[in-house]
Every structure is written in C-alpha cells, then in structure tokens.
C-alpha positions as CSV (number, residue, x, y, z in Angstrom):
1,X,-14.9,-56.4,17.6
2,X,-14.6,-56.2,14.1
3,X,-11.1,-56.7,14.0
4,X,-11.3,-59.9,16.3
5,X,-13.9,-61.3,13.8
6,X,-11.6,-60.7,11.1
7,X,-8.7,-62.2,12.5
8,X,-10.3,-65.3,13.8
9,X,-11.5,-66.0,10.2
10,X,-8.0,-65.4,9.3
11,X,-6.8,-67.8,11.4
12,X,-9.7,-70.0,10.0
13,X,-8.8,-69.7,6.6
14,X,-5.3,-70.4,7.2
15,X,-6.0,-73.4,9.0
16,X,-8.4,-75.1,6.5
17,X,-5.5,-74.2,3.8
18,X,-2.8,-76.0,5.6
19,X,-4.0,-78.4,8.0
20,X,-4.6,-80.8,5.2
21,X,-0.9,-80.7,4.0
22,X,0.3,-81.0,7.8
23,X,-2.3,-84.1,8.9
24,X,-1.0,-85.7,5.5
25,X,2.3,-86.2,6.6
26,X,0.9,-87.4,10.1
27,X,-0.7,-89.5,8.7
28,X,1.8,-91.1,6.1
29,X,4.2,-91.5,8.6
30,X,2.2,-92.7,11.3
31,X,1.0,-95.2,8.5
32,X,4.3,-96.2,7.6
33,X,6.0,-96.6,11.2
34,X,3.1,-98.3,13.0
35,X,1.6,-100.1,10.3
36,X,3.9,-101.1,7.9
37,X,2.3,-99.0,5.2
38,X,4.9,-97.9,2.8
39,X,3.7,-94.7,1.5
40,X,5.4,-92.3,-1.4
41,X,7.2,-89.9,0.9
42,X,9.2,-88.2,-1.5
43,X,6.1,-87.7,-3.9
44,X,4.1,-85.9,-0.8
45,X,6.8,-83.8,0.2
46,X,6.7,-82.4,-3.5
47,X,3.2,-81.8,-2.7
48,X,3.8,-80.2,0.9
49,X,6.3,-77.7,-1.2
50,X,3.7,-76.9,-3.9
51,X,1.4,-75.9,-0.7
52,X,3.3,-74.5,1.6
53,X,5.5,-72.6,-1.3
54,X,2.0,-70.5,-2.6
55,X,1.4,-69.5,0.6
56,X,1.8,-65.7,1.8
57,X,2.6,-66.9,5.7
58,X,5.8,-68.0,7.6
59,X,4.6,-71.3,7.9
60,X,7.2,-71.5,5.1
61,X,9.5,-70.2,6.8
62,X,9.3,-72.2,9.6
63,X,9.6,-75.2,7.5
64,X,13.2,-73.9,5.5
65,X,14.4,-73.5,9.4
66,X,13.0,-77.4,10.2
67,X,14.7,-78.4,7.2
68,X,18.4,-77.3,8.8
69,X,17.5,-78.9,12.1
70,X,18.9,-82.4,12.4
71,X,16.5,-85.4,11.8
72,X,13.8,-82.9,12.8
73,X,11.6,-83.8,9.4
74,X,11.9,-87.2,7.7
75,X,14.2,-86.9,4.9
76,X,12.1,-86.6,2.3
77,X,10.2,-83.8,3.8
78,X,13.6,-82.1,5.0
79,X,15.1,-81.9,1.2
80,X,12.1,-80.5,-0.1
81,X,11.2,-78.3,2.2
82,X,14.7,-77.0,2.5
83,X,14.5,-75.6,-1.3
84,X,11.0,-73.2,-0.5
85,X,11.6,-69.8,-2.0
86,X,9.8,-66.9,-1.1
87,X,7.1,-66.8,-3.7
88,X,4.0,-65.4,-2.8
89,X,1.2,-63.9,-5.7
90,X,2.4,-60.3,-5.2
91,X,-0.2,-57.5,-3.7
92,X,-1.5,-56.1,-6.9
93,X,-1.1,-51.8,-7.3
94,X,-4.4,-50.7,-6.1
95,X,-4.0,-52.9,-2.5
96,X,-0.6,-51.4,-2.7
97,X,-1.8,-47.7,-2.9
98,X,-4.7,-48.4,0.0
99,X,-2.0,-50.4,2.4
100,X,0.4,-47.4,1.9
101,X,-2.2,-44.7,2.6
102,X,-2.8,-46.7,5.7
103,X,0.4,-46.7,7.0
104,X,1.7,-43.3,5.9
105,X,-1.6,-41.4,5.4
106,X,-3.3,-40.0,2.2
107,X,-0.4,-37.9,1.0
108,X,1.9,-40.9,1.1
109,X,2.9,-40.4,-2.6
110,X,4.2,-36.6,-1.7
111,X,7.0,-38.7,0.3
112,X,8.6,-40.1,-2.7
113,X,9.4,-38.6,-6.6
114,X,8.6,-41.8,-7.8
115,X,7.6,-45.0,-6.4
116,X,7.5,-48.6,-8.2
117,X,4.1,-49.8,-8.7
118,X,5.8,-53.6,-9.3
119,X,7.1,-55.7,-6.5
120,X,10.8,-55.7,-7.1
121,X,11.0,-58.8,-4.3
122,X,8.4,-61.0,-1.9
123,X,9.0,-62.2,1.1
124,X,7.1,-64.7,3.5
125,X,6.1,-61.6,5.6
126,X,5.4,-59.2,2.8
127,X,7.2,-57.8,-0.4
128,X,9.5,-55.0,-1.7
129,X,9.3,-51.9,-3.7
130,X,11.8,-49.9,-5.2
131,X,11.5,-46.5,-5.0
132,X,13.2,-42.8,-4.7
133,X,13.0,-39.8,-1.4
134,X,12.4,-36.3,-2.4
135,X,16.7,-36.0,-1.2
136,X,17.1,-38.3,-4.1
137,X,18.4,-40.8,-1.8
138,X,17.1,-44.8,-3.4
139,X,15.1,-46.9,-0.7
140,X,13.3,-50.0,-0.4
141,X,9.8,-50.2,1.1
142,X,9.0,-53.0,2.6
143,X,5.0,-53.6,3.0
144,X,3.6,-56.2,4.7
145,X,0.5,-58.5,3.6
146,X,-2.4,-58.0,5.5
147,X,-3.7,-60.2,8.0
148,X,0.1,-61.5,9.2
149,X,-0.8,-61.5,12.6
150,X,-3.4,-63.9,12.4
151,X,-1.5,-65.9,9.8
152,X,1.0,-66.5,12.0
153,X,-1.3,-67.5,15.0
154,X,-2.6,-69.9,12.8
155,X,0.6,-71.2,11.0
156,X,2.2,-72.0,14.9
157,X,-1.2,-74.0,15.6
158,X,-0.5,-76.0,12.6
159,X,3.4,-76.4,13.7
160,X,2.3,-77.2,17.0
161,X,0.4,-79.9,15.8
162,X,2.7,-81.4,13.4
163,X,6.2,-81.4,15.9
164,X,3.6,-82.6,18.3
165,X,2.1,-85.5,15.8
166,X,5.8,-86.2,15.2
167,X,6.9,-86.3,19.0
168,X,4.6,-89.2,19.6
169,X,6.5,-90.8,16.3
170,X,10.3,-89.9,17.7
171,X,10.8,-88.1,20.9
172,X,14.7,-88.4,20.8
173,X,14.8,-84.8,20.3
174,X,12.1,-83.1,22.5
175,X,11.0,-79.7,21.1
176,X,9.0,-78.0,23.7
177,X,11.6,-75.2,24.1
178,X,11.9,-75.0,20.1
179,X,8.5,-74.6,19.8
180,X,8.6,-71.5,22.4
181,X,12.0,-70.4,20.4
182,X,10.0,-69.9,17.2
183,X,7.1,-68.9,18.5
184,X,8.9,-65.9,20.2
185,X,11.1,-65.2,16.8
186,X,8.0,-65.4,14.1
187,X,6.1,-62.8,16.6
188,X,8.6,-60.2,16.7
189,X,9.3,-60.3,12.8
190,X,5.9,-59.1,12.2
191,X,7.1,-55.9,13.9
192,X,8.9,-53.8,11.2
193,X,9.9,-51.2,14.0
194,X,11.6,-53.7,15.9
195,X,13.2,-55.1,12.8
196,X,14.3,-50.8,12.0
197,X,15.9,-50.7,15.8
198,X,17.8,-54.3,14.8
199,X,18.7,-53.2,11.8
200,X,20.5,-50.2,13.3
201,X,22.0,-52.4,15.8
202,X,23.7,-54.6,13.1
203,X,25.1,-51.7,11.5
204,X,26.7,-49.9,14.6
205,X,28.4,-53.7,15.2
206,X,29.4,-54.0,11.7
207,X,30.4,-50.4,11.2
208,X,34.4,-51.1,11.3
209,X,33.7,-54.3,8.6
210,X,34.1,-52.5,5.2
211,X,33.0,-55.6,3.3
212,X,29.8,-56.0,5.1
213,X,27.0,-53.5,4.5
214,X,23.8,-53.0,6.1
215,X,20.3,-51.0,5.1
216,X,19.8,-47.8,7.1
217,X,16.1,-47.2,8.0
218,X,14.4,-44.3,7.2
219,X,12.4,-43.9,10.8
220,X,9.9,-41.4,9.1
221,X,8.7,-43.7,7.0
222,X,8.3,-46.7,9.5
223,X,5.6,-48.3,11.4
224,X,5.2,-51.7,12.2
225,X,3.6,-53.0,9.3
226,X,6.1,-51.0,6.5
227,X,10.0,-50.5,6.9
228,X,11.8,-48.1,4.5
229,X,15.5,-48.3,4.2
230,X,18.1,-47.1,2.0
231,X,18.5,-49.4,-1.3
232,X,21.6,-51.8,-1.4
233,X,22.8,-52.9,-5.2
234,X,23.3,-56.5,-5.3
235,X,22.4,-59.6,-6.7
236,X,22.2,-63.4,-5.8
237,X,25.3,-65.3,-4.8
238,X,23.8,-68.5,-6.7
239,X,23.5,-66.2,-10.1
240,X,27.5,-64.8,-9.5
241,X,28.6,-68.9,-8.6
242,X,27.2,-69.5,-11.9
243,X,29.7,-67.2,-13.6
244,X,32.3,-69.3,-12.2
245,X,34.3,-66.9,-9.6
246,X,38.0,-67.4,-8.8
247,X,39.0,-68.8,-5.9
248,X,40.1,-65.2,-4.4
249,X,36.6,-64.1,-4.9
250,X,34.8,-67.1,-3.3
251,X,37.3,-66.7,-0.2
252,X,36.1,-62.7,-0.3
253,X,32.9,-63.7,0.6
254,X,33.1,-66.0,2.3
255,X,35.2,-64.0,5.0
256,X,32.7,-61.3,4.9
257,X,29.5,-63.8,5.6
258,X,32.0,-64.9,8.4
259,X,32.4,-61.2,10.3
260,X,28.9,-60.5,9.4
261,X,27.8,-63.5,11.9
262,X,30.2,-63.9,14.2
263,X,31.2,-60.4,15.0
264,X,28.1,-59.7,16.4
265,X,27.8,-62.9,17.8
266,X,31.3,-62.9,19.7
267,X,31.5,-59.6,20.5
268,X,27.9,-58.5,21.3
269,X,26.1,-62.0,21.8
270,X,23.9,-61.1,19.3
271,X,23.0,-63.5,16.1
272,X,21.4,-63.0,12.6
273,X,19.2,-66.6,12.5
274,X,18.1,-66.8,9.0
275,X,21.7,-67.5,6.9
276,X,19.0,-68.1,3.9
277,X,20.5,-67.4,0.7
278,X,17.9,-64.8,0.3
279,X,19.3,-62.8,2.9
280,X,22.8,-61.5,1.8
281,X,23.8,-60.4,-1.7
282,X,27.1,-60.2,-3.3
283,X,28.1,-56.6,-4.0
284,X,29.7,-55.4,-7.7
285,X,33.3,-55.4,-8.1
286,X,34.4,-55.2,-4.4
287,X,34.0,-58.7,-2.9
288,X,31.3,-57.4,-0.1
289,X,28.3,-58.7,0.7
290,X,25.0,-57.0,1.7
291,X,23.5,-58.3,4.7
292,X,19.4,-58.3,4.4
293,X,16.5,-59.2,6.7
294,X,16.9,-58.3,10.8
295,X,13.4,-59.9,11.6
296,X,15.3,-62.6,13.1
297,X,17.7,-61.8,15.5
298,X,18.5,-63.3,18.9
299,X,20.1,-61.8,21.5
300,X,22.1,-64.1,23.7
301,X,23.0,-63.5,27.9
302,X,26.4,-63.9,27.5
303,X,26.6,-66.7,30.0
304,X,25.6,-68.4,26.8
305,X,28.4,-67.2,24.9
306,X,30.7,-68.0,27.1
307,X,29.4,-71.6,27.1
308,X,30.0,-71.3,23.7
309,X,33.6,-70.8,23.8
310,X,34.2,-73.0,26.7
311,X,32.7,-76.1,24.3
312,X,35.2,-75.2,22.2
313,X,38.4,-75.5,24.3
314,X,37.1,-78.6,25.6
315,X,36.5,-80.2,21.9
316,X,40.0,-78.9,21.0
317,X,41.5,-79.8,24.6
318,X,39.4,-83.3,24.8
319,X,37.9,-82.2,27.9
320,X,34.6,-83.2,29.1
321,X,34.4,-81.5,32.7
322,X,35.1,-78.7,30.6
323,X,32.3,-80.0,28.5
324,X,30.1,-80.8,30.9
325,X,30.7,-77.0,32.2
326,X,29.8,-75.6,28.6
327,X,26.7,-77.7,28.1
328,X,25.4,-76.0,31.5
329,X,25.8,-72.8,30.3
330,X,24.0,-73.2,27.7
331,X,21.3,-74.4,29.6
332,X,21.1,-78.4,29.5
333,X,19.7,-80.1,32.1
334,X,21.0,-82.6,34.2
335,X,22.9,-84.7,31.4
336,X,24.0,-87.6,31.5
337,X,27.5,-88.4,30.6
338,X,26.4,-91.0,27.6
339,X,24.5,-87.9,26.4
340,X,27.1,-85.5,26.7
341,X,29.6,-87.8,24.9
342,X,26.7,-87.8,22.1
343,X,26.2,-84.3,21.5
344,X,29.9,-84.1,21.6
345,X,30.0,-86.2,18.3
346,X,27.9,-83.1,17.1
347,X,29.9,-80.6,18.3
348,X,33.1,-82.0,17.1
349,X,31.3,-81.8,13.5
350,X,30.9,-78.2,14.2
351,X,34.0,-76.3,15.9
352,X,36.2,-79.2,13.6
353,X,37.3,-76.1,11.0
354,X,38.5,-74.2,13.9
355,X,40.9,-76.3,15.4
356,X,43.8,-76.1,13.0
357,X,45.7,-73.2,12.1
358,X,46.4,-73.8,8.8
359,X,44.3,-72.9,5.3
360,X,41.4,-75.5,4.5
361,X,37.9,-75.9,2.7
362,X,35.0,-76.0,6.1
363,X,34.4,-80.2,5.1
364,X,37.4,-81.9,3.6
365,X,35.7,-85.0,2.6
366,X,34.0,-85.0,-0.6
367,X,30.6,-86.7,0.6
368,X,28.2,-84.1,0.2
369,X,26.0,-86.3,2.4
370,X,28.7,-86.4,5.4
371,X,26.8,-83.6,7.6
372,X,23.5,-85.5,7.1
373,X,25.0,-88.4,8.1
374,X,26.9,-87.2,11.3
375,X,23.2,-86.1,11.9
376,X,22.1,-89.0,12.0
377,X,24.7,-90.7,14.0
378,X,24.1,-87.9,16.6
379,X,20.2,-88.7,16.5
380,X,20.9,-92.7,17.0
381,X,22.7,-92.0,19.6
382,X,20.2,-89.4,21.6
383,X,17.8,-92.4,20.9
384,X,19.6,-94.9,22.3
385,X,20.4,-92.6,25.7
386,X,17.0,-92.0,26.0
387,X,16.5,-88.4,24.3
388,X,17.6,-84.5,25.0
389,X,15.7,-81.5,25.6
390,X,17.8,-78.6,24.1
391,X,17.8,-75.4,25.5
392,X,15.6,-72.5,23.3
393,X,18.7,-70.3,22.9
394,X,20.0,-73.4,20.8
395,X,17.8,-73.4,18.1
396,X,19.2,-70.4,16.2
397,X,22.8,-70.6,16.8
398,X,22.9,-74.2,16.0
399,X,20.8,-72.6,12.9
400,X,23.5,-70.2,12.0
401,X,26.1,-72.7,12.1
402,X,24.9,-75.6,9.8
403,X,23.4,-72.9,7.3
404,X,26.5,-70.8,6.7
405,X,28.5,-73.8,6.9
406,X,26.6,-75.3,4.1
407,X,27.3,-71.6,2.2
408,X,30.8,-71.9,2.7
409,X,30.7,-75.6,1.2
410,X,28.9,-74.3,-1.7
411,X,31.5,-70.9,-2.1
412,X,34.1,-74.0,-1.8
413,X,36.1,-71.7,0.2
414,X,39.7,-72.1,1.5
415,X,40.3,-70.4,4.8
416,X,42.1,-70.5,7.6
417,X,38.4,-70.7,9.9
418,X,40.8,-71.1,12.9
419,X,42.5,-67.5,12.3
420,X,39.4,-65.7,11.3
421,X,37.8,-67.4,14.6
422,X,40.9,-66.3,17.3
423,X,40.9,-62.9,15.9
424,X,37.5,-62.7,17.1
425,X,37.7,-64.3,20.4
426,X,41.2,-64.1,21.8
427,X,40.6,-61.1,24.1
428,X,36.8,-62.3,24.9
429,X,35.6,-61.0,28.7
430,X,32.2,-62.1,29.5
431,X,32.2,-58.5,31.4
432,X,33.0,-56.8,27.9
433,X,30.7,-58.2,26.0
434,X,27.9,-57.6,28.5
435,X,28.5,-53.6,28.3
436,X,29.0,-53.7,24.6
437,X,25.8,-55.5,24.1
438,X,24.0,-53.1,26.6
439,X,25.0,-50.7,24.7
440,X,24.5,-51.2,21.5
441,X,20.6,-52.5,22.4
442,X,20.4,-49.6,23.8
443,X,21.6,-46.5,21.7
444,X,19.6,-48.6,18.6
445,X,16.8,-48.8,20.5
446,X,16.1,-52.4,20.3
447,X,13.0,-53.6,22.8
448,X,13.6,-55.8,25.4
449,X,14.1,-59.6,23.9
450,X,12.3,-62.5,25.3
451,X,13.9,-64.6,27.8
C-alpha cells in the first residue's frame, strides 16, 4: 500500500511540475491559430527547455525524439527542444550509498576496490559512476533515480495530453500508434536487465565490426534498477570535431556509426532508436566508436524489413506498385495513391544517398534547412490528402534515419552510402534474417518485445 501511495504522489508531483509547461504551449498555439493571438513562441520554447531540461524524467527524452519527427512540434518548440542535454542535479553520495545497498545489499562496497562517490555522467533515467571489480577489471554503474516508474507514468499523461491538445490543432499526422510506440519503448528502458540482455545482443551482432565496440554487462551486479558494465574510454564526437579532424577521420566514423545501425538492422531486424549524440563516443587513435545506451531498441518482424528494402528498389526503380507493396508491409492502411505519391517525396529524401554508386557527402546542397523543408513539403502535402496514420514500427526507424543522417552532415562525410548499403543487403533472405534474429534474442536473453 505504501508503495502505491508513494507512487501516486509521484505521479502527482510530476504532473504539477510539468503540466504547466505543456498547457502553455496549448494554450499559445491554440491562441495563435484560432484567435489570431501572436504569441512569443520562440521565447516559450526557451522556457519549455529550462523546465523540461532540470528535470530527472524522460519526459525529456521524449521531447529530443519529437524534435526529430517531422512537423510534429511547431518550430520553435522543435529547435529548442532538439538541443535538451541530459542534466539532471546528480543523487548526492549518501542517496548513492542507500540506493546501492538496496540493490546489491549491505556489503555492496566489498564488490568493488574503489568506487567513485561523484557522478562521472547523468542520464534522463539515472546517472553513472566510475568505478573498479576486485579482478581489476574498470566498470560503469549505472543507478537509476528513484521513483522512475511513476515519473514516467506521469510524463506519458502529460505527452498524451499535449500530442492530443495538438491533434485537435493539426491532425495531418495522426499519432495514436506513436503514442503506443513510446509508451512501449519508455517502459522497457526503466528495466536495466532488459537493457543488460540487449546490450549483449548488440555485441554478439557487432562482434565481427572491429570499429564498433559495445559495454559487456556484469550480470552479478545487475537488477533492474542498476546495470554494471565494463568501462569504454572515449569522449564526445562534438569535443574531437572541434579539433578539426581530417577528412579520413570523419569518413572513419562515420562508417562505423553506419555498421553499428544498419548491421543489426539489416541483418537481424533489430535497431538502436536513440542516434543522440550522447550515445556513441569516438575512441583514441583508432577511428572506432563506442556505442552506448541499449534502453531503446526495437525489434522489427522482418516482414517490415523487407518492406524496407522493397521501398527502396521502388524509389531507385520509379515504381509505385512496388511502392505500394512496401508501404503494406510496413503496415499502412489502405492508402490512397495521392498519399503514397506524398510519402514518396519523403522517402526519396531518405534512400537519395543510396542510389548512386559513386563517393558523396549524405545532402549535397548546402541549405542546412533543406531536410526541414522537404519536411514540410511532405506535411502540406499529407494535409492536403486528408492525413496518414503511420504504422508504430515507424517511429524509430524513421528516428534512426533522420538523426544519423544529421550526424553524418555534421561529420561532413564523403562516402560511397550506396556501397556501404549493398554490402549489407545484397544477399538479404527474409528466411535468414528471421533465424538470425531468433537467435541472437535468444542466446542474449532478450524478453519478448511488444508487438
């Protein structure tokens, strides 16, 4: 009983904290679009970011993924949002020392020959400590904050509310399934056990990529509220573009962020959705990349990967019964033709890199604004046809796809994309992938996804 009381005050707390952030915006845009009253979006976004970024909850999170979906925010909201960092006051020592106790026992301490009372990095979920096993082998605990599990129920009331407040404002994009998509996503991250078993799954699929390396879990010292792993050096890719990298090493990465996707995505149907910039680091000296943070991962039938590739011969062929075929199995209902032809636009803006064999930066226009703005073609188009209802399994690939994309603008990489992407798929089987992702779920021990 206690702990029901404690949560619903949770959620309480949460939602007096946020809900006047959220019914702000409803309210400014409302004002604005049915009552002509121009309102200082920009200035309240700031505001929502101040809010929103102090806050130990994934309601930021949830707002850095809105900000990569297409004409999902207003503008103003979408560019500020889109620059949240993980920033969360850190648990002090002492609620360190009792939240470890509770997870590992008394004698945690007796695990470790030294563990770092400082947070060496915080998270939305929870935060990191540095620290060393008795082997003498370097780990990093993560711990989450208390009370997630109500946080979250309350931050997906408040998201709820606020895609719902917008719906009534612009329906052209309906987000029923979205909704269900994060919903789903944000519940399993607060399962550090879950996140151990993906974890290992990412490094059995990555295993033969010698430029992509991945944490290996301690299971001892897991349980769903604190994951141990073995420490990766690295550092931010914004600090090392600072230092002005040659072109060679921009193109190193950026072919190792591409195998660290899209192997598992094209050979197991499986996808990494959160291509934050917090989540990969670039290595010393060898051109690698450390790939960080399984809480979201999304594991695909592989009817839907199929319908992935089949979108792309028919974008490259100019096909659209082909199209039509590939929008099916994704899941799309009953389109229309004018709304196929629309949502072609987009996908033409997204397999474009891949459809000449030759060496090329991912955008070759210099208008940093040119995705935004085949956004929002796309969007005036959906409007005009009446609307779509995308399918849940699109929310995190399409996710993927603009966020690395925007990292491999920012590397200014030159690659042949269409090479890198035909080594991967040339001998795809629907049939092989389906026993390869069997069993790779299986011998990591991942739980059974969500529809």
């Amino acid at each position: 009983m206690a702990d029901r009381e404690n949560s619903l005050f949770g959620e309480i707390r949460r939602m007096a904290r946020t809900s006047g952030a959220v019914g702000g915006i409803a309210a400014r845009v409302a004002g604005e679009r049915f009552l002509g009253i121009k309102t200082d979006k920009a200035a309240h976004a700031e505001d929502l970011k101040s809010i929103l970024g102090g806050l130990k909850g994934p309601l930021m999170k949830v707002a850095q993924f809105l900000s990569t979906v297409p004409n999902a925010l207003p503008e103003e909201y979408a560019q500020q949002l889109a620059s949240l960092q993980a920033n969360a006051p850190p648990m002090g020592w002492a609620f360190v020392r009792r939240r470890m106790g509770t997870e590992l026992g008394p004698a945690w301490e007796s695990n470790f020959t030294d563990f770092g009372r400082e947070a060496a990095a915080a998270a939305s979920l929870g935060q990191v400590h540095r620290a060393t096993l008795k082997d003498g082998t370097r780990v990093a605990c993560k711990l989450q904050y208390p009370d997630m599990p109500s946080v979250v129920e309350a931050d997906l009331k408040q998201l709820r509310l606020a895609m719902g407040l917008y719906a009534r404002m612009d329906n052209t994009i309906q987000h029923d399934d979205v909704y269900e998509e994060l919903s789903e996503r944000l519940r399993e991250e607060l399962d550090y056990e879950r996140e151990a078993a993906q974890m290992r799954a990412y490094g059995l699929m990555l295993r033969d990529q010698p430029h992509v390396h991945v944490p290996t879990p301690v299971q001892a010292l897991t349980t769903k509220r604190l994951l141990t792993m073995s420490w990766l050096d690295g550092r931010s890719i914004l600090t090392r573009l600072s230092e002005e990298p040659s072109l060679e090493e921009r193109n190193a990465y950026a072919k190792a962020l591409f195998h660290a996707w899209y192997v598992p995505l094209y050979r197991y149907g499986i996808i990494h959705g959160d291509p934050h910039l917090g989540n990969y680091q670039v290595r010393p000296n060898d051109g690698g990349i450390n790939l960080l943070d399984f809480g979201a991962i999304r594991v695909f039938p592989p009817r839907f990967i199929t319908g992935t590739l089949t979108l792309y011969e028919a974008v490259r062929d100019s096909d659209n019964d082909k199209a039509a075929h590939a929008f099916e199995l994704w899941g799309f209902k009953d389109l229309k033709r004018e709304t196929m032809e629309v949502l072609l636009r987009w996908a033409r803006f997204l397999y474009e890199p891949l459809l000449e064999d030759r060496i090329r930066p991912v955008q070759e226009t210099n208008d940093p604004q040119y995705g935004r703005k085949v956004a929002e073609e796309v969007h005036a188009g959906l409007k005009r046809v009446g609307g779509v209802r995308p399918p849940r399994e699109f929310v995190l690939m399409d996710r993927a796809a603009v966020g690395l994309g925007s990292v491999f603008l920012r590397l200014k990489a030159e690659m042949n994309w269409h090479q890198l992407f035909h080594e991967l798929v040339d001998d795809y089987r629907e049939e092989d992938l389906a026993a390869r992702q069997s069993a790779t779920l299986r011998e990591a021990g991942v739980p059974e996804a969500a529809p």
